[in-house]
C-alpha positions as CSV (number, residue, x, y, z in Angstrom):
1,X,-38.1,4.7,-77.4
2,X,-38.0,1.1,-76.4
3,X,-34.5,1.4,-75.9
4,X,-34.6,4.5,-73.9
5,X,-37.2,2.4,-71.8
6,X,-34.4,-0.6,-71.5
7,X,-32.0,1.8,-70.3
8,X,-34.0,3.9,-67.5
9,X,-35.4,0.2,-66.3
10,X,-31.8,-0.9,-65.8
11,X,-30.3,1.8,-64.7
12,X,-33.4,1.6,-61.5
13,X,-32.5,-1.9,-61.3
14,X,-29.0,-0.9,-60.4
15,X,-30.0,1.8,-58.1
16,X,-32.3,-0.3,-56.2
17,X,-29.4,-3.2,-55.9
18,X,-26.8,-0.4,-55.3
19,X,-29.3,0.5,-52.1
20,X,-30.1,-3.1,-51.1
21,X,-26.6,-3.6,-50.9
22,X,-25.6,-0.4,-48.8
23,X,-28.6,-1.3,-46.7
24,X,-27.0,-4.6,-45.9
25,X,-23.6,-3.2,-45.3
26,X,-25.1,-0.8,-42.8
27,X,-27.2,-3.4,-41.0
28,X,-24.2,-6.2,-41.1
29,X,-21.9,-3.0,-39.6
30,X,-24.7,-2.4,-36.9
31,X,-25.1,-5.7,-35.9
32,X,-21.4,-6.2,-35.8
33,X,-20.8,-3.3,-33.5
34,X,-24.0,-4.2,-31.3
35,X,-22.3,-8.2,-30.9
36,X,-18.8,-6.3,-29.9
37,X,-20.5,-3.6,-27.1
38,X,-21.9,-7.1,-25.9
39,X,-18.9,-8.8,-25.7
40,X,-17.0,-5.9,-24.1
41,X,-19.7,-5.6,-21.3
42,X,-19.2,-9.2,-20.7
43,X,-15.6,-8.7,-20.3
44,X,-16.3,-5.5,-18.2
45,X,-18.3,-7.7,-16.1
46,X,-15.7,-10.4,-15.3
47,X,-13.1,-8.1,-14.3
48,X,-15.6,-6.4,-11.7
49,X,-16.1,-9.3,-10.2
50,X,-12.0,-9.4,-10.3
51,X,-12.1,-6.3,-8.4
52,X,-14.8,-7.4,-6.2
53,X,-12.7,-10.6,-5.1
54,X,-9.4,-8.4,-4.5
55,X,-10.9,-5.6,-2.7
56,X,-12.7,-8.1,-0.9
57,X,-9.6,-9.9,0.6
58,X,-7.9,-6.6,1.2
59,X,-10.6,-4.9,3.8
60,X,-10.4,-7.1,6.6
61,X,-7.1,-6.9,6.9
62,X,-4.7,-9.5,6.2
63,X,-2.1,-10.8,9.3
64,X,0.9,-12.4,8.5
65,X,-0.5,-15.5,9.3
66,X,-3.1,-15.5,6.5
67,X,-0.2,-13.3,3.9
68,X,0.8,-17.1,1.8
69,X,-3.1,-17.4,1.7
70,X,-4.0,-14.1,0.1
71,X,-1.0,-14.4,-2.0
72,X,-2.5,-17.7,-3.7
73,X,-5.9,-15.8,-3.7
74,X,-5.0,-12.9,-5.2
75,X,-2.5,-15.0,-7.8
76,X,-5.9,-16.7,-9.0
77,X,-7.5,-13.3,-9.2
78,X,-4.9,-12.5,-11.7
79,X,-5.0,-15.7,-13.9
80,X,-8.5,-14.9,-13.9
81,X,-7.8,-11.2,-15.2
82,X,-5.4,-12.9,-17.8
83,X,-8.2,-14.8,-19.2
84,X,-10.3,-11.8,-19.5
85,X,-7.4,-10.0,-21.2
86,X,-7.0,-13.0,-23.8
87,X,-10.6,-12.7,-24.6
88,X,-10.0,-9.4,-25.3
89,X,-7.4,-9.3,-27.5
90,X,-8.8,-12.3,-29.6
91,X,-12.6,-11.4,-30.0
92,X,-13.8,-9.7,-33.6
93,X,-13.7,-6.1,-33.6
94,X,-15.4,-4.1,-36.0
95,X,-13.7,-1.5,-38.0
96,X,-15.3,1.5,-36.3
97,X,-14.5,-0.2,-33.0
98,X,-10.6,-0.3,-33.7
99,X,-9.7,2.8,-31.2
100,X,-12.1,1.6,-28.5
101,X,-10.5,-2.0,-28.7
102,X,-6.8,-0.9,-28.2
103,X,-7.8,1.0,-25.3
104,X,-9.2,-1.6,-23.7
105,X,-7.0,-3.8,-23.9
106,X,-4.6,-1.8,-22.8
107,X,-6.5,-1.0,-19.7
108,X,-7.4,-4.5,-19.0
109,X,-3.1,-5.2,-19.6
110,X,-2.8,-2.7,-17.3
111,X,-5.6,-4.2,-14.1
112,X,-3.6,-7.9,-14.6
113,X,-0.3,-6.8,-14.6
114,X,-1.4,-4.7,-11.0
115,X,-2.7,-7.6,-9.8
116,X,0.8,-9.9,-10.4
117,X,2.5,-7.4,-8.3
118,X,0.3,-6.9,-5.6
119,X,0.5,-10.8,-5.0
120,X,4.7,-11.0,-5.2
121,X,4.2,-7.7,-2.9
122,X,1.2,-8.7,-0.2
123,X,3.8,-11.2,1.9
124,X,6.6,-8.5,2.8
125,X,4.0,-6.2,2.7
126,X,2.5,-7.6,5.9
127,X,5.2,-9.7,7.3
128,X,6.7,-9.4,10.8
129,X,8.8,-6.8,9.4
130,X,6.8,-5.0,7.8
131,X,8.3,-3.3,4.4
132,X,7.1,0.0,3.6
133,X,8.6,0.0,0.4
134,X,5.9,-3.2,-0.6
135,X,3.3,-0.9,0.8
136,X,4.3,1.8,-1.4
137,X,4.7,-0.3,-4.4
138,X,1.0,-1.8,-4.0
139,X,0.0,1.8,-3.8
140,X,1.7,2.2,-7.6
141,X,-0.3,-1.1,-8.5
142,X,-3.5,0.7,-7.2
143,X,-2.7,3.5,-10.1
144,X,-2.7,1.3,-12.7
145,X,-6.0,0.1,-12.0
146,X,-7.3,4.0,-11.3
147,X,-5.4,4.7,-14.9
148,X,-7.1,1.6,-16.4
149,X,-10.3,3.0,-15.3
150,X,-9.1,6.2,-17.4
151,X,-8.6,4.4,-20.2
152,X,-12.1,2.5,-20.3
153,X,-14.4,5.4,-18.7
154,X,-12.7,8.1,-20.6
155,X,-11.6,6.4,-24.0
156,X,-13.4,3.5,-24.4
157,X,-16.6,4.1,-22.9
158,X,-17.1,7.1,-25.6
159,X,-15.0,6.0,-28.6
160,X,-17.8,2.6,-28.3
161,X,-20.6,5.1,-28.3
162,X,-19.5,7.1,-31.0
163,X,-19.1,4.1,-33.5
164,X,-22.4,3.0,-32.3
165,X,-24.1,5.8,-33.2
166,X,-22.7,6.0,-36.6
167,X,-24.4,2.9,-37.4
168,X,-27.7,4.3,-36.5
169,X,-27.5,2.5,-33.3
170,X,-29.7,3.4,-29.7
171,X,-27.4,3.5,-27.1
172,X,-28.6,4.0,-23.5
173,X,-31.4,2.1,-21.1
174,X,-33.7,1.7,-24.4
175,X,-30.9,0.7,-26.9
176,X,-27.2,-0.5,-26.6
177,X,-25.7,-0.2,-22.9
178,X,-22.3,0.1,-22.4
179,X,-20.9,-0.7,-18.7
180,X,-19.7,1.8,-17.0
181,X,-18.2,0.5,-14.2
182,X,-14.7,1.1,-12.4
183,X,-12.0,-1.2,-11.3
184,X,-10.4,1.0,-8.6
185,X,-13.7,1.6,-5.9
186,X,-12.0,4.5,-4.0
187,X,-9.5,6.9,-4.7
188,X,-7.9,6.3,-0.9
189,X,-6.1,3.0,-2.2
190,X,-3.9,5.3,-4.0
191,X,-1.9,6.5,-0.6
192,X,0.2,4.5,1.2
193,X,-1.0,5.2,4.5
194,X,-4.8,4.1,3.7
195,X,-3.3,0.9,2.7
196,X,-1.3,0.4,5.5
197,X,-4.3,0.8,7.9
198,X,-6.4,-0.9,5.6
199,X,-4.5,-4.0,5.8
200,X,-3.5,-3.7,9.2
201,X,0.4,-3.2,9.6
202,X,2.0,-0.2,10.9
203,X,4.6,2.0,9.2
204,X,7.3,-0.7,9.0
205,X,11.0,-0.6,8.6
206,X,10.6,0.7,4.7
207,X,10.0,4.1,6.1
208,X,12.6,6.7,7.4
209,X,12.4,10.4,8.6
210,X,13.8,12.7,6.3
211,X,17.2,14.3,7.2
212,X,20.0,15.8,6.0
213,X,23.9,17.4,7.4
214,X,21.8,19.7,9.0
215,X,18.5,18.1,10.6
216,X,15.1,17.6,9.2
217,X,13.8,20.2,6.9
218,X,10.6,21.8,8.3
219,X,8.8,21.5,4.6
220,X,10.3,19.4,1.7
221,X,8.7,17.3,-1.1
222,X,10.9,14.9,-3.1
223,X,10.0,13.6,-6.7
224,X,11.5,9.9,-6.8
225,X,10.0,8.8,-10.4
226,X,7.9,9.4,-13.1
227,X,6.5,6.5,-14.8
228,X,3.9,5.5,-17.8
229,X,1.9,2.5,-18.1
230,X,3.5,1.1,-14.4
231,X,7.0,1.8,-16.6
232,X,9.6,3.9,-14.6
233,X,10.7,6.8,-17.7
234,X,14.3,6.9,-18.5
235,X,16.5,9.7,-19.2
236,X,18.1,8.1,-22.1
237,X,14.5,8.3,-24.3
238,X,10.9,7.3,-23.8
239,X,8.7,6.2,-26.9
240,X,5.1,7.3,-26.2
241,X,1.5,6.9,-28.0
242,X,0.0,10.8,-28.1
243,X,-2.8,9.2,-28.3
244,X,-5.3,9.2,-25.7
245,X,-3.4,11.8,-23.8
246,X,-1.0,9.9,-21.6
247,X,-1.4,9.2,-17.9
248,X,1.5,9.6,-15.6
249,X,2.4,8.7,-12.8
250,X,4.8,10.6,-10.0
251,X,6.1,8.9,-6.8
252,X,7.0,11.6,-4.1
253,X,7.6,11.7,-0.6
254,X,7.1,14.2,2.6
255,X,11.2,14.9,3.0
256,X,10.3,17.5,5.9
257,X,9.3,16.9,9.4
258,X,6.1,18.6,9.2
259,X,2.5,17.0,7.2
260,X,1.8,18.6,4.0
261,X,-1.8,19.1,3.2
262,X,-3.0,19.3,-1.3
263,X,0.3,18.8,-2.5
264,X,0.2,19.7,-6.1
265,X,1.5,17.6,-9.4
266,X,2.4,18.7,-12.7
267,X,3.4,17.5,-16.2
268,X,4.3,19.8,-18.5
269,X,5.2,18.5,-22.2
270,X,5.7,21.9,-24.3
271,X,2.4,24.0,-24.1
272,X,0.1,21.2,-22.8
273,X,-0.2,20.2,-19.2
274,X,-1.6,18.2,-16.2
275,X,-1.8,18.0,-12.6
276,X,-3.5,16.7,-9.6
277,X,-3.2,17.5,-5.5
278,X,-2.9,15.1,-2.7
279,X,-4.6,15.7,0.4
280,X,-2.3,15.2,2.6
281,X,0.8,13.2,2.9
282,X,3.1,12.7,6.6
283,X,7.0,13.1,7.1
284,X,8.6,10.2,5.5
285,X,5.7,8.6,3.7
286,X,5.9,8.2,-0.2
287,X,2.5,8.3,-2.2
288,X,1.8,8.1,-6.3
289,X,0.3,11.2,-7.9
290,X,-1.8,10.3,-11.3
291,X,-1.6,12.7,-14.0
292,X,-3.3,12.6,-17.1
293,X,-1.9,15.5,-19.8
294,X,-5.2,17.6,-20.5
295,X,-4.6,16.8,-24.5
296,X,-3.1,14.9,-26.5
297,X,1.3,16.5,-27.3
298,X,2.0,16.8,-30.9
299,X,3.4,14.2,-32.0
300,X,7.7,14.1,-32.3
301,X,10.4,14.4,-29.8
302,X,10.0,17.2,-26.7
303,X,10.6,17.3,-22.9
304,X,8.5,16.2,-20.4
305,X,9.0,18.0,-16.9
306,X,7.4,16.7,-14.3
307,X,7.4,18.9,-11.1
308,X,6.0,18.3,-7.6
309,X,4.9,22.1,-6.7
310,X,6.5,24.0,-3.8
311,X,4.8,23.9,-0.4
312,X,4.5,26.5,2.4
313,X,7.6,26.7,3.7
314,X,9.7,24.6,1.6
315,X,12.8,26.1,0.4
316,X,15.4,23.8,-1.0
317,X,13.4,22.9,-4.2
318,X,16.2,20.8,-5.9
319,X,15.0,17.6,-5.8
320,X,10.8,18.7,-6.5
321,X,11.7,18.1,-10.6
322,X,12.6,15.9,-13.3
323,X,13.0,15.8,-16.9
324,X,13.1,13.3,-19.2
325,X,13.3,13.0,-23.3
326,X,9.9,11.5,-24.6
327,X,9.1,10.8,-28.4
328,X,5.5,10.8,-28.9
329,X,4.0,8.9,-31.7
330,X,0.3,10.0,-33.6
């Protein structure tokens, strides 16, 4: 009996250090995840106040007089933006918190390296002559910060949550908060032409009516490139993550004579798809078109086809697609 006694006593004993033990884990893994929403709220933090500073210098226009000026502004704007990214990619993320990380990261990656080029482009871009083409290229740099705001808001944001409240964790105004904030304040920095006004310059010698043997077309889009992650896709192969379903995004221009008003976008990758509208886009202008793939593709090799939709009117249709070969990895 005594020894039946011994046995039940020690096998409590190992029970209760057996809970002890997973009650430390779990409060350790809480903890860990609470330090990390901190840290990433902190780093959320800085790069508003990145976006603050560039939007800042943007809105009152910016003369060719001032262009060297901005550039060195917006150049310490970006090491700025590098710093936040290094801070990212070096500070101690829980296990839980793995997904969440590599999204932001990306989608800080993705706000610095917009920045770069929006300082090389900000000098031709409002120059004497004024170059249409750096207009339209700081409208491609705006979509990386609107995708980067995808990225954190959409992937982030929830994956962060989710982890949190795993480990038994409050999150909202009485527990854990999570910023929710948004690099790109309006959607408008995404067209040419708002940026263009915006700044100040006029259409500049970038920008060319659409013609062809036989005139102007009265309706016409034109599909110029398809890119991911601010990389142009290539016919000869594209490796891409499935995972969070991709972002795309399509430069097009008016080829008509005649503005065209909710132009539509659209990625197709097998059965799964995207699209998006523009409002309205004028004869000659070029604009980026953000599309994010409503799930995630099976992973392995398919076709993307990305197509800018037919408009009233429009009849030669050549030139509205394009197809590319794109691996997509779980």
């Amino acid at each position: 009996m005594r020894r039946i006694i011994a046995g039940v006593v020690i096998v409590i004993v190992i029970v209760l250090i057996l809970i002890g033990v997973s009650s430390c884990q779990s409060s350790s893994n809480k903890s860990a995840l609470e330090s990390y929403a901190s840290n990433v709220n902190s780093l959320i933090t800085r790069s508003q106040t990145d976006s603050k500073q560039l939007f800042t210098s943007l809105h009152g226009g910016v003369s060719s007089t001032d262009a060297v000026r901005t550039q060195n502004d917006i150049n310490k704007i970006a090491q700025d933006a590098a710093n936040v990214l290094s801070s990212a990619r070096k500070q101690s993320v829980p296990s839980p918190a793995k997904e969440a990380q590599t999204n932001l990261v990306e989608a800080l990656q993705l706000r610095y390296d917009g920045l770069i080029s929006i300082a090389k482009q900000i000098q031709p871009a409002v120059g004497s002559s004024v170059s249409q083409s750096a207009v339209s290229t700081i409208a491609g740099d705006m979509a990386r910060f609107y995708s980067s705001d995808v990225l954190y808001k959409l992937y982030t944001v929830p994956e962060l949550a989710a982890a949190l409240h795993g480990a038994n964790a409050v999150v909202g105004p009485q527990g854990v908060r999570i910023s929710n904030d948004q690099f790109l304040p309006s959607l408008s920095w995404l067209t040419p032409g708002y940026i263009s006004s915006t700044l100040g310059v006029s259409g500049g010698s970038g920008s060319s009516s659409a013609s062809s043997a036989s005139g102007p077309l009265p309706h016409g889009s034109k599909l110029n490139s398809v890119s991911f992650n601010g990389s142009a896709l290539q016919t000869n192969g594209n490796t891409i993550a499935a995972k969070p379903a991709p972002t795309f995004t399509l430069n097009f221009s008016d080829s008509g004579a005649s503005t065209e008003h909710n132009v539509v976008c659209k990625v197709t990758v097998g059965s799964v798809s995207g699209q998006h509208s523009v409002a309205q886009l004028t004869p000659g202008s070029s604009t980026n078109c953000v599309v994010t793939l409503s799930s995630p593709p099976p992973a392995g090799t398919a076709t993307l086809t990305a197509t800018i939709e037919k408009v009233p009117g429009e009849t030669k249709l050549a030139n509205n697609t394009m197809s590319f070969p794109v691996t997509f990895t779980g």
